[in-house]
PDB file of the backbone (N, CA, C, O) and the ligand in Angstrom, with CONECT records:
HET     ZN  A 101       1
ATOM      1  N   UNK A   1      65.656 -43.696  -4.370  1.00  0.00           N
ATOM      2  CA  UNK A   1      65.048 -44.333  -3.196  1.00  0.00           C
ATOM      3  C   UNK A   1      64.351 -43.301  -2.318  1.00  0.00           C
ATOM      4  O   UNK A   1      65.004 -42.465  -1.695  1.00  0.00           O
ATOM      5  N   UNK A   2      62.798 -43.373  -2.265  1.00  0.00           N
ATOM      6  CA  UNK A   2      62.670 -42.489  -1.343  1.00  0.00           C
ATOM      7  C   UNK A   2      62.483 -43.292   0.239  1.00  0.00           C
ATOM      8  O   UNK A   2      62.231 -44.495   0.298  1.00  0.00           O
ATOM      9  N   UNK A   3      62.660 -42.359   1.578  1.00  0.00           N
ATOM     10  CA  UNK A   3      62.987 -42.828   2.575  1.00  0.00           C
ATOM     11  C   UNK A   3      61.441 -42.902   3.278  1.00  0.00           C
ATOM     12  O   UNK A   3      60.316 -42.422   3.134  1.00  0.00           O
ATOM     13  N   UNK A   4      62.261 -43.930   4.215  1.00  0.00           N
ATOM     14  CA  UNK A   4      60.759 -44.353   4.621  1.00  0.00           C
ATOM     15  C   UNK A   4      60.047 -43.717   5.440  1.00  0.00           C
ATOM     16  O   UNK A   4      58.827 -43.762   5.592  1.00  0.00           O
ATOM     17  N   UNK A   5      60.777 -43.149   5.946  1.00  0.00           N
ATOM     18  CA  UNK A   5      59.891 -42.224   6.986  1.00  0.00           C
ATOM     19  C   UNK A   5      59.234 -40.892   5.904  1.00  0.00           C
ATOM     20  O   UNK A   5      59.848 -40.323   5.001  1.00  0.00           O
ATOM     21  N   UNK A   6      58.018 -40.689   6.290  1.00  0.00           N
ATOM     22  CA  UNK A   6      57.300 -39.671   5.601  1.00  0.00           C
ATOM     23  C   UNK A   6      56.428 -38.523   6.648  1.00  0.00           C
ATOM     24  O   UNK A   6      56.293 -38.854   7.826  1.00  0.00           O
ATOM     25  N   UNK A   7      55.948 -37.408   6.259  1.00  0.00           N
ATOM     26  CA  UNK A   7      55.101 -37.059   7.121  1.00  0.00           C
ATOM     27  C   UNK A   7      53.814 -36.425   6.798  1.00  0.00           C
ATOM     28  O   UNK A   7      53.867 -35.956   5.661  1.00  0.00           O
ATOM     29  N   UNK A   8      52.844 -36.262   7.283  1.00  0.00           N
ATOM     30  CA  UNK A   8      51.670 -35.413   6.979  1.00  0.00           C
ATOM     31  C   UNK A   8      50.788 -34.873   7.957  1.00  0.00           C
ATOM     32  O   UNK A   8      51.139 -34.535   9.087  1.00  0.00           O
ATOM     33  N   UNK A   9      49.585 -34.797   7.478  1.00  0.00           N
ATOM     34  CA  UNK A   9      48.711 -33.882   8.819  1.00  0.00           C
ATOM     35  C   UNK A   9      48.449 -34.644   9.606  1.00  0.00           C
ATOM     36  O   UNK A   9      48.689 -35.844   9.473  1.00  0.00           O
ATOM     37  N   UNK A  10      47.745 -33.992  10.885  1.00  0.00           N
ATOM     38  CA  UNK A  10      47.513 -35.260  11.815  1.00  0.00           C
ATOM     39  C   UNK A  10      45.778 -35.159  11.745  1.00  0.00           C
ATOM     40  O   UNK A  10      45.002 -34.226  11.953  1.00  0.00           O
ATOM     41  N   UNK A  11      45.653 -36.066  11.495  1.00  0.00           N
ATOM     42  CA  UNK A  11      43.859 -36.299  11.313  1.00  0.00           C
ATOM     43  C   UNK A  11      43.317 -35.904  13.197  1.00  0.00           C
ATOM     44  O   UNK A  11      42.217 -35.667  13.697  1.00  0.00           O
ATOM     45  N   UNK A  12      44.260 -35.968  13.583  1.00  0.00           N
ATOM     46  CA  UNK A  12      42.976 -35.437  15.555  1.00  0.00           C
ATOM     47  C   UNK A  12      43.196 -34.104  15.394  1.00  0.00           C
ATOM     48  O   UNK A  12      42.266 -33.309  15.525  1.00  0.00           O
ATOM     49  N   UNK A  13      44.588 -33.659  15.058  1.00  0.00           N
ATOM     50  CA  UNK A  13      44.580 -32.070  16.112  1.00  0.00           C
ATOM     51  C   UNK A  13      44.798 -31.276  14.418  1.00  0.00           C
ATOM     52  O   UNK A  13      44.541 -30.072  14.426  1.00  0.00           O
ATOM     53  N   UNK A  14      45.132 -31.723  13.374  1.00  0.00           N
ATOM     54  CA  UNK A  14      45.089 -31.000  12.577  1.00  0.00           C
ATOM     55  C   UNK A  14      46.548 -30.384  11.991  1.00  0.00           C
ATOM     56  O   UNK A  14      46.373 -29.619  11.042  1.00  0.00           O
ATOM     57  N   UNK A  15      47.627 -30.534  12.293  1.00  0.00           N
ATOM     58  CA  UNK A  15      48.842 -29.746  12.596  1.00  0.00           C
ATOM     59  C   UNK A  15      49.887 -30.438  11.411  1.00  0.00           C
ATOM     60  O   UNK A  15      49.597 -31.568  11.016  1.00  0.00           O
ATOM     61  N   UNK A  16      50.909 -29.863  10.939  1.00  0.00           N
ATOM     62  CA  UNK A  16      51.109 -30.564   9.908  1.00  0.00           C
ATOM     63  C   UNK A  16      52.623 -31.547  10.848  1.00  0.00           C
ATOM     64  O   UNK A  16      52.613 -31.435  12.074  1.00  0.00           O
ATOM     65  N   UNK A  17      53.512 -32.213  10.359  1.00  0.00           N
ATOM     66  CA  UNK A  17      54.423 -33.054  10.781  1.00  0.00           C
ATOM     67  C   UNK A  17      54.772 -34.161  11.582  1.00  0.00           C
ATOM     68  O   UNK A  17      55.830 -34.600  12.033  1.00  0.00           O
ATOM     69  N   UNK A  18      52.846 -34.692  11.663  1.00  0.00           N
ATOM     70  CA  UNK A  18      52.764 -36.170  12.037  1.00  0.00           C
ATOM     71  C   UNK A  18      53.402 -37.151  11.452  1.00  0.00           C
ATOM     72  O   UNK A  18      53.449 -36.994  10.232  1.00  0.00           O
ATOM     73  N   UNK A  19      54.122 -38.492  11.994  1.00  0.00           N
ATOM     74  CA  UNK A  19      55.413 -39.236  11.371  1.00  0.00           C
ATOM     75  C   UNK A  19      54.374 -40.569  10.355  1.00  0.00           C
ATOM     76  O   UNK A  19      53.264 -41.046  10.592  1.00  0.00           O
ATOM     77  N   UNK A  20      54.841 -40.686   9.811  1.00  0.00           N
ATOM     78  CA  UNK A  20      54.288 -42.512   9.883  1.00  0.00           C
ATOM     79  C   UNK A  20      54.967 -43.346   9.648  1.00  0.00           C
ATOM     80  O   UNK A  20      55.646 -43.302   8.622  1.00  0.00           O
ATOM     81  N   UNK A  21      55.014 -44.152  10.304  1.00  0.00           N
ATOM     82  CA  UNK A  21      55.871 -45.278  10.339  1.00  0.00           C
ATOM     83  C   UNK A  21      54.928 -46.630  10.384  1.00  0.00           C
ATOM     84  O   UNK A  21      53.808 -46.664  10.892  1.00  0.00           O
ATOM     85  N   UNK A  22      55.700 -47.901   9.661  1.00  0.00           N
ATOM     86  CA  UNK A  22      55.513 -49.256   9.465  1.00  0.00           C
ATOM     87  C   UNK A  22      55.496 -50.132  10.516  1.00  0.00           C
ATOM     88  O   UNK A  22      56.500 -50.255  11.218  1.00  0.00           O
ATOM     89  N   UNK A  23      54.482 -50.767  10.726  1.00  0.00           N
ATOM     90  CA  UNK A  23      54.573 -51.521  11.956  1.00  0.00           C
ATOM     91  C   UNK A  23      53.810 -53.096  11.394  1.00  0.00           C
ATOM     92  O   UNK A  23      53.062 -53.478  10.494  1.00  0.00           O
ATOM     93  N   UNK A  24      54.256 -53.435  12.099  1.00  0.00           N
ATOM     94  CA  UNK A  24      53.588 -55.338  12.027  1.00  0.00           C
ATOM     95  C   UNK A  24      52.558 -55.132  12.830  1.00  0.00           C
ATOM     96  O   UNK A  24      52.580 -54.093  13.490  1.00  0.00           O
ATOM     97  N   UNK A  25      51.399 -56.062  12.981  1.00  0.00           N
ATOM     98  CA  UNK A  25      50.411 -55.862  13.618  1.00  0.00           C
ATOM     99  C   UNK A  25      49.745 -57.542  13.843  1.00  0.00           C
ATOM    100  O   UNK A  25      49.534 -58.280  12.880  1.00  0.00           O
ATOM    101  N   UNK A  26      49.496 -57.914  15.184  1.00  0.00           N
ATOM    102  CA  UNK A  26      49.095 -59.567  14.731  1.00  0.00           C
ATOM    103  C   UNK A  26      48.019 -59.464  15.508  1.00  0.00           C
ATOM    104  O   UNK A  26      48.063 -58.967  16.633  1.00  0.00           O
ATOM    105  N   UNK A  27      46.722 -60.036  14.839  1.00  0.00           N
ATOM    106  CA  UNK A  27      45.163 -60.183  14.447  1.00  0.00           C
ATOM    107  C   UNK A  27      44.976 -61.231  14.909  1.00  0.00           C
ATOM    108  O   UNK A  27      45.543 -62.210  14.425  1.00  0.00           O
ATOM    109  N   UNK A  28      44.116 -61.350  15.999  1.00  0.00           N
ATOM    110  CA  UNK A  28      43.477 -62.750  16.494  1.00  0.00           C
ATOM    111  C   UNK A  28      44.342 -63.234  17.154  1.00  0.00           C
ATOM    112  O   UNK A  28      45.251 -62.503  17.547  1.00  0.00           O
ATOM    113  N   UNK A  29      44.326 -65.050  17.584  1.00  0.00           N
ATOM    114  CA  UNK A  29      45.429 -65.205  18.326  1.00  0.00           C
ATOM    115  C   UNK A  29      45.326 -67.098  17.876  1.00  0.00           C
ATOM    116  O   UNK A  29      44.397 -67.342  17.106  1.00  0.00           O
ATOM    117  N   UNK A  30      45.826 -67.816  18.125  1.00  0.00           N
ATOM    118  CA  UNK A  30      45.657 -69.177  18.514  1.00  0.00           C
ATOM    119  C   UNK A  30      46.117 -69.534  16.688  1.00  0.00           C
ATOM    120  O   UNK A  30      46.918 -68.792  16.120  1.00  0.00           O
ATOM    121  N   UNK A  31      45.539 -70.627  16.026  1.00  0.00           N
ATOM    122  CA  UNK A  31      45.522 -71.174  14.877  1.00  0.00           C
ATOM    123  C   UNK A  31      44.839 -69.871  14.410  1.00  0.00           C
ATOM    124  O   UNK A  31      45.072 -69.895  13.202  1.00  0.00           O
ATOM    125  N   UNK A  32      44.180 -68.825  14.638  1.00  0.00           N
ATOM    126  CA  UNK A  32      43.373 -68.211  13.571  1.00  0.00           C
ATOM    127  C   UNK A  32      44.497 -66.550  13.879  1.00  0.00           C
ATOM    128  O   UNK A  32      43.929 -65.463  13.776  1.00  0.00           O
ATOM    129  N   UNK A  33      45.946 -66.596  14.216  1.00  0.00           N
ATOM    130  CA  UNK A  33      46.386 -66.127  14.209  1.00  0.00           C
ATOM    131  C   UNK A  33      47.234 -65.386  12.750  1.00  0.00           C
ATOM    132  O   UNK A  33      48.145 -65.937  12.132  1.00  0.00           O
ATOM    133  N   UNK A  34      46.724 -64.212  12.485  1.00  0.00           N
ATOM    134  CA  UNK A  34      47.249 -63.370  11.683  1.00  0.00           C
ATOM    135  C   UNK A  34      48.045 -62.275  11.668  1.00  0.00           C
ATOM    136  O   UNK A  34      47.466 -61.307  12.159  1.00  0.00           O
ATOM    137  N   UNK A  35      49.400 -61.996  11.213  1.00  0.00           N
ATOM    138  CA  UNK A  35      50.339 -60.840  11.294  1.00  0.00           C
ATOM    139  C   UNK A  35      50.298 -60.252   9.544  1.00  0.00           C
ATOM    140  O   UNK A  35      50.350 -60.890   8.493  1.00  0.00           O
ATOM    141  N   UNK A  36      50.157 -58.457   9.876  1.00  0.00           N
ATOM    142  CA  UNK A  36      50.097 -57.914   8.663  1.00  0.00           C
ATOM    143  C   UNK A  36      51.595 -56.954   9.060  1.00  0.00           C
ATOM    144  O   UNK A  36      52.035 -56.334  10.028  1.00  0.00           O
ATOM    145  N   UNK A  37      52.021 -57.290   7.638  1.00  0.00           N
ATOM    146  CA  UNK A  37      53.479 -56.348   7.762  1.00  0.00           C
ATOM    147  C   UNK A  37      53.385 -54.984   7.634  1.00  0.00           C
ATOM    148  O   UNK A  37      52.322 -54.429   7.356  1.00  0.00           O
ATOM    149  N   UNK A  38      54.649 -54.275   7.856  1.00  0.00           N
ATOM    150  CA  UNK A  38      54.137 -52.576   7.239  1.00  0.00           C
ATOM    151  C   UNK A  38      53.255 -52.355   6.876  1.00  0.00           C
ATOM    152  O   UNK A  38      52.820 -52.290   5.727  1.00  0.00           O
ATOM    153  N   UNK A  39      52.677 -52.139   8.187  1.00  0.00           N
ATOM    154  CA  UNK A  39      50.753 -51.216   8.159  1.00  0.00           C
ATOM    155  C   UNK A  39      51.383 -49.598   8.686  1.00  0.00           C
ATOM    156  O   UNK A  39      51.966 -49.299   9.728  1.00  0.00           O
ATOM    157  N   UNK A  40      51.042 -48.851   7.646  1.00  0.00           N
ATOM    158  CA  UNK A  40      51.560 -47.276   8.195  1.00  0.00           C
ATOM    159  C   UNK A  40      50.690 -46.873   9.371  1.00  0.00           C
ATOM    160  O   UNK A  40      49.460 -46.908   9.421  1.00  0.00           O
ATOM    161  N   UNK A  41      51.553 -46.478  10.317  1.00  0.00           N
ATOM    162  CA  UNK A  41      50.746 -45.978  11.045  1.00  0.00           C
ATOM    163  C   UNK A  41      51.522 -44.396  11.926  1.00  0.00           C
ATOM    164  O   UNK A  41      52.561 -44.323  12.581  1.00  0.00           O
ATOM    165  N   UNK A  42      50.412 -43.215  11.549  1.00  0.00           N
ATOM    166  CA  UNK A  42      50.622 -42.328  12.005  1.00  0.00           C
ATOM    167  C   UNK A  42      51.265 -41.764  13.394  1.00  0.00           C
ATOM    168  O   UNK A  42      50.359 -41.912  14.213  1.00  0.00           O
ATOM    169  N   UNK A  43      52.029 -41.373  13.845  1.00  0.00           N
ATOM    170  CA  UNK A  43      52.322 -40.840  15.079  1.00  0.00           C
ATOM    171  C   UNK A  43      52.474 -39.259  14.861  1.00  0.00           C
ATOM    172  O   UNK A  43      53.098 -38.797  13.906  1.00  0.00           O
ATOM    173  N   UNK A  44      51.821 -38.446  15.870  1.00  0.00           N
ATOM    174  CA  UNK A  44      51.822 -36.999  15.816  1.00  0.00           C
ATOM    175  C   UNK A  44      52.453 -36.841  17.121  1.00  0.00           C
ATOM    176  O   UNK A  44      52.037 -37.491  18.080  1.00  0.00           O
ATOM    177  N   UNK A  45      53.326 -36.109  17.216  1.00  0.00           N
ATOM    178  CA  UNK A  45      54.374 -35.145  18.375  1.00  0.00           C
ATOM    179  C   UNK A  45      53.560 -34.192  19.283  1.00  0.00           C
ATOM    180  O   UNK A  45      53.581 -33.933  20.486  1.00  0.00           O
ATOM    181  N   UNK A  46      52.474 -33.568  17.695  1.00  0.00           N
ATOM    182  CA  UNK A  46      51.984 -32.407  19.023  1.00  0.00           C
ATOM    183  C   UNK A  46      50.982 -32.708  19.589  1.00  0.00           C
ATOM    184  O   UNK A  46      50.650 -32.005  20.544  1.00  0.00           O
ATOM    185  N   UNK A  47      50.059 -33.974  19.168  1.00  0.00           N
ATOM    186  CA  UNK A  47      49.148 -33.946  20.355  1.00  0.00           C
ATOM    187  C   UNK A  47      49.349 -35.902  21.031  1.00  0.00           C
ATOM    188  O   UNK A  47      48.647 -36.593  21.770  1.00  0.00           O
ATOM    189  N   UNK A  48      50.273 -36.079  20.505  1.00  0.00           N
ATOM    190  CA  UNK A  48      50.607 -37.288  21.150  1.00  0.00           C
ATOM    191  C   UNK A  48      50.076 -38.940  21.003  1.00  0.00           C
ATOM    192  O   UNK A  48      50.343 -39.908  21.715  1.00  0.00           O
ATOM    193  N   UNK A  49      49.257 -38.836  19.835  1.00  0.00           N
ATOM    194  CA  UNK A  49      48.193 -39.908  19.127  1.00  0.00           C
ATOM    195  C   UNK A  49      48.982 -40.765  18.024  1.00  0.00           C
ATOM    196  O   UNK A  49      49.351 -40.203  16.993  1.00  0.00           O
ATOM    197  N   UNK A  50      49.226 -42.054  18.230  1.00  0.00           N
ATOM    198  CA  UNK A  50      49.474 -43.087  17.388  1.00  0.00           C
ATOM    199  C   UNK A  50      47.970 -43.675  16.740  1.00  0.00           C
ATOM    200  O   UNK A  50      47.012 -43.986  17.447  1.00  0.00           O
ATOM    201  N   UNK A  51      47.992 -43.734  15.581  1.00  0.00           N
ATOM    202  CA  UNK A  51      46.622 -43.915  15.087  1.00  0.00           C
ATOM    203  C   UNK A  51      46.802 -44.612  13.815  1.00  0.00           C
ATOM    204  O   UNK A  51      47.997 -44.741  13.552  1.00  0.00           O
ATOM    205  N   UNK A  52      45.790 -45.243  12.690  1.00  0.00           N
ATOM    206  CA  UNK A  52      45.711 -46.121  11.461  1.00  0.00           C
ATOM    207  C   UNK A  52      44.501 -44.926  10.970  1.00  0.00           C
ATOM    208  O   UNK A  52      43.425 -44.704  11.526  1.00  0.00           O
ATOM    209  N   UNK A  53      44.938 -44.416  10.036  1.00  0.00           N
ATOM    210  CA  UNK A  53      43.671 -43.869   9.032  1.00  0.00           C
ATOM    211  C   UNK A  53      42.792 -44.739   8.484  1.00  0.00           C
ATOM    212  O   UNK A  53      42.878 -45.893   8.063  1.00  0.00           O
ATOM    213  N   UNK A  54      41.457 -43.503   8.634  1.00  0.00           N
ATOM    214  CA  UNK A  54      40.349 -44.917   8.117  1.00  0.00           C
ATOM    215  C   UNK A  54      40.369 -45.712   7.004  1.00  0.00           C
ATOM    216  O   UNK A  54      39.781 -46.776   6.807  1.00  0.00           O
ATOM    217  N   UNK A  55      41.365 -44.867   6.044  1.00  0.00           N
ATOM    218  CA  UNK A  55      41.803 -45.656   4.532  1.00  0.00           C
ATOM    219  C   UNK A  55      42.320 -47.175   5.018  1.00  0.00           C
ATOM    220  O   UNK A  55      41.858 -48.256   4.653  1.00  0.00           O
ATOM    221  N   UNK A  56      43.739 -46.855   6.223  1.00  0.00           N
ATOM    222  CA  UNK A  56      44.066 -47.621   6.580  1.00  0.00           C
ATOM    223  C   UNK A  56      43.348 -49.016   7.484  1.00  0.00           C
ATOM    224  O   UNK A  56      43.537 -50.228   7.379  1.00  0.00           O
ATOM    225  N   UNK A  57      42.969 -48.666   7.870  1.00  0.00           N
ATOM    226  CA  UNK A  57      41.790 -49.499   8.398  1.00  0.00           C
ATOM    227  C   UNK A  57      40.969 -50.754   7.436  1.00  0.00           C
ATOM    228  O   UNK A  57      40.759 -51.963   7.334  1.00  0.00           O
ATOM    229  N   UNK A  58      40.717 -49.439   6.863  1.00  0.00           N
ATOM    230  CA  UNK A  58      39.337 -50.464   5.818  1.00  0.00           C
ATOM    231  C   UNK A  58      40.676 -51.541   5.274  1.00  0.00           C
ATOM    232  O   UNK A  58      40.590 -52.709   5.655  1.00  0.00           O
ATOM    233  N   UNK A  59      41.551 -51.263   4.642  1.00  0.00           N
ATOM    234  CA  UNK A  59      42.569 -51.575   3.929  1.00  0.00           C
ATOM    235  C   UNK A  59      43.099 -52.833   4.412  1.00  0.00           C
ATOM    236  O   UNK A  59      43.278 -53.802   3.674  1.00  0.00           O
ATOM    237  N   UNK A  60      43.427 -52.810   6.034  1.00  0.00           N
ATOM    238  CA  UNK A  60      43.518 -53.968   6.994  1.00  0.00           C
ATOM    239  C   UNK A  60      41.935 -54.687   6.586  1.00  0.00           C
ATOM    240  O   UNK A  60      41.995 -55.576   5.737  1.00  0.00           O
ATOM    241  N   UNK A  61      41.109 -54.485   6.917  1.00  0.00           N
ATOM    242  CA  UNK A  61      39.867 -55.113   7.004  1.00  0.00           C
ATOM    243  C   UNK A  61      39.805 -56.078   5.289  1.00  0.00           C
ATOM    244  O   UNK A  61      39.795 -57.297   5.113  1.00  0.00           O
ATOM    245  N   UNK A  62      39.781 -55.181   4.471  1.00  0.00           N
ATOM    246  CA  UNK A  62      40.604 -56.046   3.155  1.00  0.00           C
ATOM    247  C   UNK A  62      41.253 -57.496   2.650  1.00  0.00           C
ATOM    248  O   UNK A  62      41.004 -58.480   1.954  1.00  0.00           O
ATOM    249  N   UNK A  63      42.576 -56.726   3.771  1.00  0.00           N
ATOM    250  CA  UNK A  63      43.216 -57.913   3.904  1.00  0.00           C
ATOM    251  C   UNK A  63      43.127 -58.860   4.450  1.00  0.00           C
ATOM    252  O   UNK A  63      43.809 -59.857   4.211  1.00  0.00           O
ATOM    253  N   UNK A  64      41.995 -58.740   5.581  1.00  0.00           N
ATOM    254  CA  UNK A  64      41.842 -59.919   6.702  1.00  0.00           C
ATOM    255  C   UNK A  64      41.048 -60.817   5.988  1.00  0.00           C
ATOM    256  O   UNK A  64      41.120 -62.017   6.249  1.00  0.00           O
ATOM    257  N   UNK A  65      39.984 -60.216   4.756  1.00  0.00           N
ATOM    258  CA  UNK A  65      39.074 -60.846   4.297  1.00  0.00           C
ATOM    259  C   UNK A  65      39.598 -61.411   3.311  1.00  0.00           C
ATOM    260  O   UNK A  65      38.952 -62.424   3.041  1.00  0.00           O
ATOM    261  N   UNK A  66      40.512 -61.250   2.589  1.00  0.00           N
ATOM    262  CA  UNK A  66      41.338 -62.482   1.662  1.00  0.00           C
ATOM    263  C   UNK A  66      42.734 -62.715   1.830  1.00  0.00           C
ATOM    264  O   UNK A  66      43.679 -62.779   1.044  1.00  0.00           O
ATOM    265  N   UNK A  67      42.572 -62.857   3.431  1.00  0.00           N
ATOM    266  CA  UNK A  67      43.942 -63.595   4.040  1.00  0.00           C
ATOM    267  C   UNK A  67      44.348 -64.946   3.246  1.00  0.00           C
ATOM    268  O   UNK A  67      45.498 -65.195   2.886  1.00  0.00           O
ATOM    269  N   UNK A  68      43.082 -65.886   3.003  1.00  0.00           N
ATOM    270  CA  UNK A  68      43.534 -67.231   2.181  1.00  0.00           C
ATOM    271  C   UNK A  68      44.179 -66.867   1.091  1.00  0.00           C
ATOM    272  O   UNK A  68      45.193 -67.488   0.773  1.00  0.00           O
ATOM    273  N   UNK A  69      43.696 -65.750   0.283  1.00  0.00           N
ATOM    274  CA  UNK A  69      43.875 -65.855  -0.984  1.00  0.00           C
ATOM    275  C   UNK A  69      45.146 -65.096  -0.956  1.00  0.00           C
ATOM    276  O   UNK A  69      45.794 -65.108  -2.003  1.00  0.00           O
ATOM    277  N   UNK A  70      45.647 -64.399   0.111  1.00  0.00           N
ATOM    278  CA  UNK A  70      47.342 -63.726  -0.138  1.00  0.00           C
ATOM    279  C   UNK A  70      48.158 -64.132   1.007  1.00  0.00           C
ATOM    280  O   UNK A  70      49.216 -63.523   1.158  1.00  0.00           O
ATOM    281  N   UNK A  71      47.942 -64.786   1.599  1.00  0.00           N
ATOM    282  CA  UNK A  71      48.959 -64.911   2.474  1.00  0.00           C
ATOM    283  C   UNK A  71      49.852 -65.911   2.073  1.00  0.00           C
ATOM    284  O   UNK A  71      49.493 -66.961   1.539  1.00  0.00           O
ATOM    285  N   UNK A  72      51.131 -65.571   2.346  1.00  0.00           N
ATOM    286  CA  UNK A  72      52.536 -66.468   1.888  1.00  0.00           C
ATOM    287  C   UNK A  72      52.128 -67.657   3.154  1.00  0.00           C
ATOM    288  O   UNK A  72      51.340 -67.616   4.098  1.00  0.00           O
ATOM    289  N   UNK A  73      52.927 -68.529   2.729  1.00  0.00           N
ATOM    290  CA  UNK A  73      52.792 -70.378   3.602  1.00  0.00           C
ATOM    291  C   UNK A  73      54.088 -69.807   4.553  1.00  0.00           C
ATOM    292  O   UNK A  73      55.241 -69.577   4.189  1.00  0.00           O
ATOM    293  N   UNK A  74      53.588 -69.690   5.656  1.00  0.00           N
ATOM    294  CA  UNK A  74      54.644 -69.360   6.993  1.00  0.00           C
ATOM    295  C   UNK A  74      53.893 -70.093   7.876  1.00  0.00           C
ATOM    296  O   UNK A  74      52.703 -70.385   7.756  1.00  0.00           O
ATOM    297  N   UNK A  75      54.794 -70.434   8.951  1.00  0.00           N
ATOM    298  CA  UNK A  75      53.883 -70.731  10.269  1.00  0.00           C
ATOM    299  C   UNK A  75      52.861 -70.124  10.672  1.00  0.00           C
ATOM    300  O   UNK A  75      51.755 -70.580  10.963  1.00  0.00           O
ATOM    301  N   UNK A  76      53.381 -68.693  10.696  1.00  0.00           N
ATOM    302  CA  UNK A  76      52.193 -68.071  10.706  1.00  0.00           C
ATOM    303  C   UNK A  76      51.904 -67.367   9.491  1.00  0.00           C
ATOM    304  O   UNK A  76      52.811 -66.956   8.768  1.00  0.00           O
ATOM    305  N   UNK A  77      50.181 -67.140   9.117  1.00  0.00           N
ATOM    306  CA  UNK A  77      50.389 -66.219   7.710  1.00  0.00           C
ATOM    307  C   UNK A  77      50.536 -64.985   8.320  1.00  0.00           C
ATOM    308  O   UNK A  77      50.233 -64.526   9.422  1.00  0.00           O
ATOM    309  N   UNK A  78      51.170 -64.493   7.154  1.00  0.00           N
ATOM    310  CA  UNK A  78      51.627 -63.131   7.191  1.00  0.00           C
ATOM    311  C   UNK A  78      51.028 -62.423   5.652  1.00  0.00           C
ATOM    312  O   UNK A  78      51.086 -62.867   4.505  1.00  0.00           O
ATOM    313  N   UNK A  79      50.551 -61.371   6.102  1.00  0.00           N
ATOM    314  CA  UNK A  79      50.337 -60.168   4.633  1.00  0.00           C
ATOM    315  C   UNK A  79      51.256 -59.152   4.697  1.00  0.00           C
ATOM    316  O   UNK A  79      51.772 -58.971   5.800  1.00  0.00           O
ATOM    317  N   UNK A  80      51.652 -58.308   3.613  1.00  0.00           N
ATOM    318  CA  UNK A  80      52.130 -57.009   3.563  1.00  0.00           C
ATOM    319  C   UNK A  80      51.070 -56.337   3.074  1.00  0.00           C
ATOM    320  O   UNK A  80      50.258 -56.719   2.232  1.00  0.00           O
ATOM    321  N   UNK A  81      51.142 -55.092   3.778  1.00  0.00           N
ATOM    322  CA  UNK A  81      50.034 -54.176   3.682  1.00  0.00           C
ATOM    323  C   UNK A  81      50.064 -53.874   1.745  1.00  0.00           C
ATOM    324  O   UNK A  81      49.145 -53.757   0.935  1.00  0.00           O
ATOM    325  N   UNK A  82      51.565 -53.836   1.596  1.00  0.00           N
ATOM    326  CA  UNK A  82      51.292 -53.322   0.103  1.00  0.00           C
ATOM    327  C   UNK A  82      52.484 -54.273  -0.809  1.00  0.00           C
ATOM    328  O   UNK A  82      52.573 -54.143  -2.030  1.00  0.00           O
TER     329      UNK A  82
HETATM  330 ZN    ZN A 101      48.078 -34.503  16.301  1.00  0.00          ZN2+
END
């Protein structure tokens, strides 16, 4: 099992032992309301920036665009990033 917490560089300041961690994230609001599960998202210590890499990003953008075609039947849909 590897653990979930991981770390790497930080894409602003450059430094290595930025965290990333899984977060839910909910898109839009009303009936056109969307939640994506564990979306990694970076946090760096030394310069203080919570951020989504542009991989990550596009990746969300992805998913928003074939929300019909993956989202599980919940009240609300929901995706997992992976
Ligand atoms: Zn940083």
């Amino acid at each position: 099992m590897k653990n979930e917490e991981s770390t790497t560089v930080c894409d602003i300041c450059g430094q290595p032992g930025a965290r990333v961690r899984h977060v839910s994230e909910a898109h839009g609001s009303g009936a056109d309301m969307l939640v994506i599960d564990h979306i990694p998202m970076v946090s760096c210590p030394h310069c203080g920036e919570s951020y989504f890499t542009a991989e990550t990003l596009r990746e969300i953008e992805n998913l928003k665009r074939n929300r019909h075609s993956l989202a599980v039947e919940r009240p609300v849909e929901v995706l997992s990033y992976h």
